[in-house]
N, C-alpha and C positions, 0 to 999 in steps of 0.2 A: 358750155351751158350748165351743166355738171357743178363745175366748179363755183359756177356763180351762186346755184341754189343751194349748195351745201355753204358759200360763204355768208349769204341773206339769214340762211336757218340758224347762224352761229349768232349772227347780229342778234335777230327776233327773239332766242335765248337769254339774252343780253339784258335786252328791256321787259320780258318779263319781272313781275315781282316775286320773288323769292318763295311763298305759299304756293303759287302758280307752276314753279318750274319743278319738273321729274326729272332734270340732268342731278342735282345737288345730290351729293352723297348724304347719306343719314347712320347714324350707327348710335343702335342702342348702347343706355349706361345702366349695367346693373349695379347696385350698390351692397356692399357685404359687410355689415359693420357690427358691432360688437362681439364677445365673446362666445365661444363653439361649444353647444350642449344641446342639453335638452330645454324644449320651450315650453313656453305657459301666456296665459292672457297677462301677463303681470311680469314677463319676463325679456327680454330683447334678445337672447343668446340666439345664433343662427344654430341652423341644424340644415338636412339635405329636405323636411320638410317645408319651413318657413323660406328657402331660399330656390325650389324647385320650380314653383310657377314661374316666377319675374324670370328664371335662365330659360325656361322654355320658351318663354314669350319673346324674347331676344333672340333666341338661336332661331325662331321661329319667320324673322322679319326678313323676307328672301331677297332683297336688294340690297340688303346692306352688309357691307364689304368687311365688316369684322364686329367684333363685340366686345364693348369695353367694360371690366369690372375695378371699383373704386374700393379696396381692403381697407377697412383699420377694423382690427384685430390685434388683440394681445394672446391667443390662441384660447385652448380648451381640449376639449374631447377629440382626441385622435382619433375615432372613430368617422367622428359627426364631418370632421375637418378633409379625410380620407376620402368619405361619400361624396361631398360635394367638390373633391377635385375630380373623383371619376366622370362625376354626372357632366362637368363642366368639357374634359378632354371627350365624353362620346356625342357630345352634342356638336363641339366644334369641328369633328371628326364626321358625324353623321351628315351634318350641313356645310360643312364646308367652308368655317369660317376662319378668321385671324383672330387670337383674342390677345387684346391686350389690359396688363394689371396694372393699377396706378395706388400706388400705396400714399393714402395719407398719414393720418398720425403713427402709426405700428403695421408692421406686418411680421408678425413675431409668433415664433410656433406654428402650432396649426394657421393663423394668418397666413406663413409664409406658405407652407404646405398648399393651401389655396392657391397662392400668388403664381405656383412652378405651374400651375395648370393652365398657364398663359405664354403663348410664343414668346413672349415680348413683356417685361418690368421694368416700368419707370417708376423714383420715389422720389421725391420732396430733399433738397438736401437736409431737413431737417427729422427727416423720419428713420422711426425707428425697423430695421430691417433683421431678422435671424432668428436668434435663441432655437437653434436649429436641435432639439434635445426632448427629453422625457421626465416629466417629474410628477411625484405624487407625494402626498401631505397629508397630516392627522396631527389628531391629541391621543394621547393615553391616560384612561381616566383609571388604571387600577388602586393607582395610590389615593387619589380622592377618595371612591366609595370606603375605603379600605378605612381612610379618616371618621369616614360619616357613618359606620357601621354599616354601611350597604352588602347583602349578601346576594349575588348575584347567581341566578338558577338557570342554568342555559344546556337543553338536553337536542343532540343532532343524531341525527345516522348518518355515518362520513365521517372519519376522524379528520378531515382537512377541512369543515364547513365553517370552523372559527379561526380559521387561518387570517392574520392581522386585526383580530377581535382589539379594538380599543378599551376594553373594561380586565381586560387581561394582561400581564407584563409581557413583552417582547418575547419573543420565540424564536431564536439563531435559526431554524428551519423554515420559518417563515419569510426573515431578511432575507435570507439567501435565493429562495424561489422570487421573490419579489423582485431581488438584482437583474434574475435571469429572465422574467416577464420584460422586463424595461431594456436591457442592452436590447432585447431582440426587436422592440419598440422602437428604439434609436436604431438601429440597421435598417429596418423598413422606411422610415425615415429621411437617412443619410441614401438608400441606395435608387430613392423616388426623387430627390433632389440632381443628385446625380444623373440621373437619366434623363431628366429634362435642364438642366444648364448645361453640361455635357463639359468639353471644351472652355468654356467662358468663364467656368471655375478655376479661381485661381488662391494659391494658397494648400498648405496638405489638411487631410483632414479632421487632424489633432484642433487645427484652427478653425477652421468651418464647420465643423460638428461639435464644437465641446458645448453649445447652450449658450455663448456666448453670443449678444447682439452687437446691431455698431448704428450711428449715422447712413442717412443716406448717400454722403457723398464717400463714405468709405464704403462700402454694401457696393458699392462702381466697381471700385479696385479689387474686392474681392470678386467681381462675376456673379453677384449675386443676384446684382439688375442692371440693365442694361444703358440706363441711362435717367439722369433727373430730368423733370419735368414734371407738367399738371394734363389732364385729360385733354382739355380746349385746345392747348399750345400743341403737342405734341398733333391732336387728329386733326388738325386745320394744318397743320406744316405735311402733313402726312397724304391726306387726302383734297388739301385745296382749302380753300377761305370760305366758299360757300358749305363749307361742310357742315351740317345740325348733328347735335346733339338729342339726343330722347332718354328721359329715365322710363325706365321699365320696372315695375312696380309688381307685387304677387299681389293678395286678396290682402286688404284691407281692413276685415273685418279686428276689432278688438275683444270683445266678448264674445263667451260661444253662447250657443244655444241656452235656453235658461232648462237647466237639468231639476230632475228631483232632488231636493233640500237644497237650494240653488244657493241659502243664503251662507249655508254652512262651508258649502263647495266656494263659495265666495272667498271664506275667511282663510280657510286651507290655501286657497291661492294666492291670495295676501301675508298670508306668511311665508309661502314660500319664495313669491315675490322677493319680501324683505332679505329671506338669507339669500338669495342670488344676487343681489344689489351689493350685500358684502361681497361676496365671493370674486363680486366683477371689479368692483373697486380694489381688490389683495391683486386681481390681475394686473391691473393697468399701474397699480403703483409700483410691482415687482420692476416694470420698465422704468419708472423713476415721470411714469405720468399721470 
């Protein structure tokens, strides 16, 4: 008897439709896309603010069986990139979840950095995967002013406070501090990568740490991710055919509040807008996209 009402219940399951039924798996999709920094109403860069609700709201959904985040990223701030893989590993940690990373166009730098914050990497055999490295960039304007008669008046307490001053010529004490900032950037790096591939690293890591990206279906051979594929394919083979998908989304708002001199704050935003806009395009073209 037993048998027969557990085999009726499976039926009944059956013929419901699909809104109706609470067997179907669901797993939230966070989405983490453009460049790592700091944000603004006029800017898209992620940071652990702009990306903190949507991961709560997901780690948050108690029935479902793991949490999928969708990268493209050509990285940024090591900082911003750092915060939201921790937020990511104590949330999966705190609840209990699977998380899996599905790299679309780039997962490069802090992208990837993100990406190791996931049990599990799939990419695109056509994406771009690694740049596993540290870099920093400027102009030196001393010879300019120098042309233009510019006399430049710059008074500190701290003889270190103009250290990589751009309106001043290069300072061997400064490159040198500089190096030793960044190897030790690239070890924190290399040794968080490390620790969540583990094993499935393959290659030494003259090759896998020099900053150097690949394809996705090389990124396989290297242990870098675990396997190609897209969200849909991979969590319906994974978890069943009736499995849903949900995007999970943080606040939506675009504009803040309207402030005092709102229209000035306006225009400051729009400029800085504009130079993010380059900065994000020198990113994505360094990968050749």
């Amino acid at each position: 008897m037993a048998e027969f009402l557990s085999s009726l219940s499976r039926r009944a399951r059956g013929l419901l439709p699909r809104k109706w039924r609470t067997d179907a798996p669901l797993v939230p999709v966070v989405q983490l896309s453009g460049p790592i920094g700091m944000t603004s109403p006029f800017s898209r860069s992620m940071s652990l603010a702009s990306t903190a609700q949507a991961l709560e709201k997901a780690f948050g959904m108690k029935e479902a069986p793991a949490v999928a985040l969708l990268i493209n990223s050509p990285g940024g701030s090591p900082v911003q990139s750092h915060l939201i893989f921790r937020r990511i590993r104590a949330l999966a940690e705190e609840k209990e979840k699977h998380v899996f990373a599905f790299v679309e166009d780039a997962a490069a730098s802090g992208g990837y950095m993100i990406a190791c914050a996931a049990d599990e990497i799939f990419a695109d055999p056509c994406s771009i995967v690694g740049s596993i490295g540290v870099v920093t960039a400027g102009f030196g304007f001393d010879r300019a002013i120098e042309k233009l008669g510019i006399e430049r008046r710059v008074y500190t307490a701290g003889e270190r406070k103009v250290t990589l001053d751009p309106f001043r010529p290069t300072q061997p004490e400064d490159v040198e501090r500089l190096d030793q900032l960044l190897k030790e950037l690239h070890t924190v790096f290399a040794d968080l990568v490390k620790s969540r591939r583990g094993d499935a690293l393959m290659g030494d890591d003259e090759t896998l740490f020099s900053g150097e990206f690949w394809l996705g279906t090389q990124a396989v051979g290297l242990g870098l991710v675990d396997g190609l594929g897209d969200v849909r394919g991979i969590l319906k083979a994974r978890y069943g055919t009736d499995t849903t998908l949900k995007l999970v989304q943080g606040s939506t708002g675009f504009l803040p509040k309207r402030p005092t001199g709102f229209a000035g704050a306006l225009a400051r935003e729009a400029a800085l807008g504009a130079a993010a806009a380059v900065e994000e395009r020198a990113l994505w073209s360094r990968l050749g996209l």
